[in-house]
N, C-alpha and C positions, 0 to 999 in steps of 0.2 A: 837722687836724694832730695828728700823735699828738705825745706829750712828757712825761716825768719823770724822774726823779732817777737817776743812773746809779754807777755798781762797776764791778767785775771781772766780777761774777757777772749784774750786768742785762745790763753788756754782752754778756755771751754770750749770753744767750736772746733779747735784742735781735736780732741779727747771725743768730741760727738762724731768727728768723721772717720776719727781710725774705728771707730764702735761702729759705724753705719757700716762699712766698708770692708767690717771685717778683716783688717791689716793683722799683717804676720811684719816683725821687726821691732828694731830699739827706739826706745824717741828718747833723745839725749838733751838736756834742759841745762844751761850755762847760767847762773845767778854769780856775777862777780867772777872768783875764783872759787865758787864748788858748780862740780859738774854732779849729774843726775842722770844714772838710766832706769829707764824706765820699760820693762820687756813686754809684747803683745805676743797674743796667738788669737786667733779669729775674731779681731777686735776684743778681747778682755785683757786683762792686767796681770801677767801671772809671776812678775819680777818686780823689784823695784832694791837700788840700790846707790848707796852714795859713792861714786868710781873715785874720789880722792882718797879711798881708804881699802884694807883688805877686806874683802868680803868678810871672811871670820871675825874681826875687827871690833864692830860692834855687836856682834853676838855675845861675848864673851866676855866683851863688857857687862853686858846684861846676866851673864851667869854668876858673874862674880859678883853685881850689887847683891845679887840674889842669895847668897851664901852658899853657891853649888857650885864655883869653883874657887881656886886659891889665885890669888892677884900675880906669883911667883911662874904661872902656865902663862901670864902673856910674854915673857921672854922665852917660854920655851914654841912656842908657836911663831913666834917670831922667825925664830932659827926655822924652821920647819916650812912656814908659811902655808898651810895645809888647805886644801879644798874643803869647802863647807862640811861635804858626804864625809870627808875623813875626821873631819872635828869632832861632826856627831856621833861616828862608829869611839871615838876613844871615849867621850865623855858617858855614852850610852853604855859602853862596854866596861869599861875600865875603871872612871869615876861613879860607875851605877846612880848614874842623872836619871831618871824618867824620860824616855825619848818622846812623852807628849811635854814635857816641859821644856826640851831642847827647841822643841817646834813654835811653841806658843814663843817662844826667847826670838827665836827666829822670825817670824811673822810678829812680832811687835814691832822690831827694827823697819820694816819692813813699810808696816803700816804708818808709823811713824811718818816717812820719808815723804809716802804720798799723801797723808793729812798737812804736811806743812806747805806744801803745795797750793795750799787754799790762800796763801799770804805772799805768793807768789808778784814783786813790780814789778819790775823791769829785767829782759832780758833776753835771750835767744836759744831756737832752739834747732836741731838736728833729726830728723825722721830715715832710718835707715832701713830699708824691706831686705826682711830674712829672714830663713828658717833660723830658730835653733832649740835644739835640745832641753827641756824642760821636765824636772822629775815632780809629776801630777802629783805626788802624796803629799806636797810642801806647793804648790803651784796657790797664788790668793787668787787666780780666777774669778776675779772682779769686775763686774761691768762699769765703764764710766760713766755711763748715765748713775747711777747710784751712787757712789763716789760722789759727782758732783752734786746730787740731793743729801750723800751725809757732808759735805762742805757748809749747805747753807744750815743746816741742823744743827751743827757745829756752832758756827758762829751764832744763832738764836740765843742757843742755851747755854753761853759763855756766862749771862749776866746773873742766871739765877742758879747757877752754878755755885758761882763765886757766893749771893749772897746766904747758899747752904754749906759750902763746905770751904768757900778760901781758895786757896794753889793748890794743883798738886803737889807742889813743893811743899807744900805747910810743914812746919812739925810739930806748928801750937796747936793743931787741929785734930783733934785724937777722935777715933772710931771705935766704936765696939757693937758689940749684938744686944740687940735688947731684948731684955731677960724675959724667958720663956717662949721666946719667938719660933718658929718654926718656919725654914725656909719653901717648903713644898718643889714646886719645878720652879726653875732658874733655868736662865740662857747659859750655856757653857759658863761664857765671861764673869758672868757673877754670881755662877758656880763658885770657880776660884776667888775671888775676891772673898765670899763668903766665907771660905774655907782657913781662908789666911788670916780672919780677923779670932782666932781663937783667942787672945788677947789681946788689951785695947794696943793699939797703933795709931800712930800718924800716917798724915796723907803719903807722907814721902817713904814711909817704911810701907805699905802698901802696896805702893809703885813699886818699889826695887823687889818685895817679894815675887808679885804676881807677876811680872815681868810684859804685861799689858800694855799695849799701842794706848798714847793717850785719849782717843777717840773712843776703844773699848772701856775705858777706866771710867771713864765720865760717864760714859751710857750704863755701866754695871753698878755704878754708885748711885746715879739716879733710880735705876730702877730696884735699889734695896730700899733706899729713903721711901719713895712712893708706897712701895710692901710694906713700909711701916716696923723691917726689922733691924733699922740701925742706929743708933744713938751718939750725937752728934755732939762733941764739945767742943767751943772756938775758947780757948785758953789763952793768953799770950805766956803766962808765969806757966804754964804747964810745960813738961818736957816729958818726952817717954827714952830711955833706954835703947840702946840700940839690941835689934834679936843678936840671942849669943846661944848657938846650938849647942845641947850636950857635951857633957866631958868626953863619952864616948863615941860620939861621931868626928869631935874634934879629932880625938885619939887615929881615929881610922884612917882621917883625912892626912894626916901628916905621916902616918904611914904609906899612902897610895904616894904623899911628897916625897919621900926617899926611893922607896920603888920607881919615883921616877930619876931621879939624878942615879938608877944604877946600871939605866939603861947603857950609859956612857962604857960601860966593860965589856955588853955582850957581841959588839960588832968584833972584837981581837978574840974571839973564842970559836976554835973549831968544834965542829961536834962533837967530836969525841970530846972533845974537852969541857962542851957540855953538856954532856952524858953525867963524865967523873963528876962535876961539879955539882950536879943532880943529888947524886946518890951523896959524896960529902958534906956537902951542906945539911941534908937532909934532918940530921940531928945536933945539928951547930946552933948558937945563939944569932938571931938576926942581929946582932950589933958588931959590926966589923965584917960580918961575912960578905961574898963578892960572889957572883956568877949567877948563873940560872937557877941554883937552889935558894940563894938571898930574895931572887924575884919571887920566886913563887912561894915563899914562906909570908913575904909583905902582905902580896896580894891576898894568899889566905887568911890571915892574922884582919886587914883591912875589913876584908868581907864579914868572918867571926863578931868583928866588934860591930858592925853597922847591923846585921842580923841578931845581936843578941838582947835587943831590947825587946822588954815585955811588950804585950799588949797593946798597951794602955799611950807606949810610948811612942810604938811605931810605926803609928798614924799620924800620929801629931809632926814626926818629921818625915815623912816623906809626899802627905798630901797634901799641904802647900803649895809646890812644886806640881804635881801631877792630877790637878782637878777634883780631889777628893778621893778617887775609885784608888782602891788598895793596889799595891805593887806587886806581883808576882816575885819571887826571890830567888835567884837564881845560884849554880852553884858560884865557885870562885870563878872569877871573870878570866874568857881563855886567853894565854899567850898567845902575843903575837907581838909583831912588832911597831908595829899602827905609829902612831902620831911621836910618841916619844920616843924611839928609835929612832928617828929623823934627826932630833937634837944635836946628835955629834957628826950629821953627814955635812 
């Protein structure tokens, strides 16, 4: 096991020699009392997480600024404590999230962790050589040499940053598109960002939509300012509204919420019993009812309402979230027992 005392400056020659060297292994980084891993495969970067917390943790954090999930799923995750793959099969399945927005949610946290990296003083660190298991479709596959050229990038462009647009935190700082602009090709990142500014916003309501690493945020906002298609107001007496999704998604969403507290019934039911239950409920009012017919009438009823916007409407919520390209719509989402099943084990 390699390991010693770490900087700014070890970090880089650090980082150049697992890159030169093509290491396979963890490099685990101690600041204080938070620990930091950091995962390779042939010298590149294909992990990065905060070990003082569950990995799902801050994902879902991030779903929730975002208004694609309900703040009431992090107790139920809790009880659960679910692997990343199982968070994303229920949100992707069940809460019909966008499974490129689950990802970009994912790969924010992510990028976050090793952007703050660049501010790295004092501290120690751990190099441990090993295989491990890594699912390429979600992998950031980063080389460090780059990483540490977007570091000094980073900090250049702190100054005129600020004096275009403030914090990301602002909320005196509103955005909007400027009129008749046409975005032509955009880099994914401010694709989205694009995509979210259908009415004016704050920095900070931007951030929690897009759910963007703050390195991509800066670079997709710079690069719409220089396009010339975003209109910049620094306010302090301004305040925007916070986004409040449809009555009818609301509706769906709190439906998909009881559907989950009813999972709590279906572990004491034999099949047969939810067979009967099937066919009984099947004509009953979802209010009061229990068993496998209450689930599957939720779920259907949820989906109903989230599908039944026009046109016009249902773009506007669901591309936000998934890059702009339209959703494919699926039927009712299949039973199973996945993450909220868990709840009462």
């Amino acid at each position: 096991m390699q390991s010693g005392a770490i900087n700014s400056e070890a970090l880089t020659q650090l980082f150049r020699s697992l890159s030169q060297k093509r290491k396979f292994g963890t490099l685990e980084l101690l600041q204080g009392k938070e620990k930091l891993e950091i995962s390779f495969q042939n010298g590149k970067i294909v992990r990065a997480r905060n070990a003082d917390l569950r990995p799902w943790q801050p994902i879902l954090e991030r779903l929730i600024r975002a208004g694609l999930a309900q703040p009431e799923l992090a107790e139920l995750a809790t009880a659960r404590d679910p692997e990343i793959k199982e968070l994303e099969n229920f949100f992707v399945k069940e809460c019909r999230v966008p499974v490129e927005a689950f990802k970009r949610a994912r790969r924010g946290v992510e990028l976050d962790i090793l952007y703050s990296l660049r501010n790295v003083s004092a501290g120690s660190y751990n190099f441990r050589a090993e295989m491990s298991a890594v699912d390429e479709s979600s992998a950031l596959n980063i080389a460090p040499g780059q990483l540490l050229l977007d570091y000094v990038e980073l900090e250049n462009d702190l100054e005129q940053f600020a004096q275009v647009f403030d914090r990301l935190e602002s909320t005196s700082t509103t955005l909007s598109r400027r009129n008749g602009s046409t975005p032509g090709n955009l880099p994914e990142a401010a694709r989205v960002v694009w995509n979210s500014l259908e009415a004016e916003s704050c920095l900070k309501q931007i951030c929690d939509l897009t759910m963007l690493s703050e390195y991509e945020l800066r670079e997709s906002l710079n690069t719409l300012f220089v396009k010339n298609l975003l209109s910049v107001n620094k306010s302090a007496s301004k305040s925007v509204a916070p986004v409040k999704a449809p009555a009818e998604v609301e509706e769906g969403a709190a439906l998909l919420d009881a559907w989950k507290h009813s999972m709590d019934d279906l572990e004491e039911l034999t099949e047969e019993d939810q067979l009967m239950s099937a066919a009984a409920q099947a004509e009953a009012p979802v209010k009061g009812a229990k068993g496998l017919g209450d689930r599957s009438i939720l779920v259907d009823q949820a989906a109903e309402l989230l599908s039944g916007l026009d046109d016009e409407q249902r773009p506007t919520l669901r591309q936000v979230s998934a890059g702009g390209e339209p959703v494919a719509e699926d039927s009712a989402p299949e039973l199973s027992a996945g993450m909220a099943a868990g709840a009462s084990t």
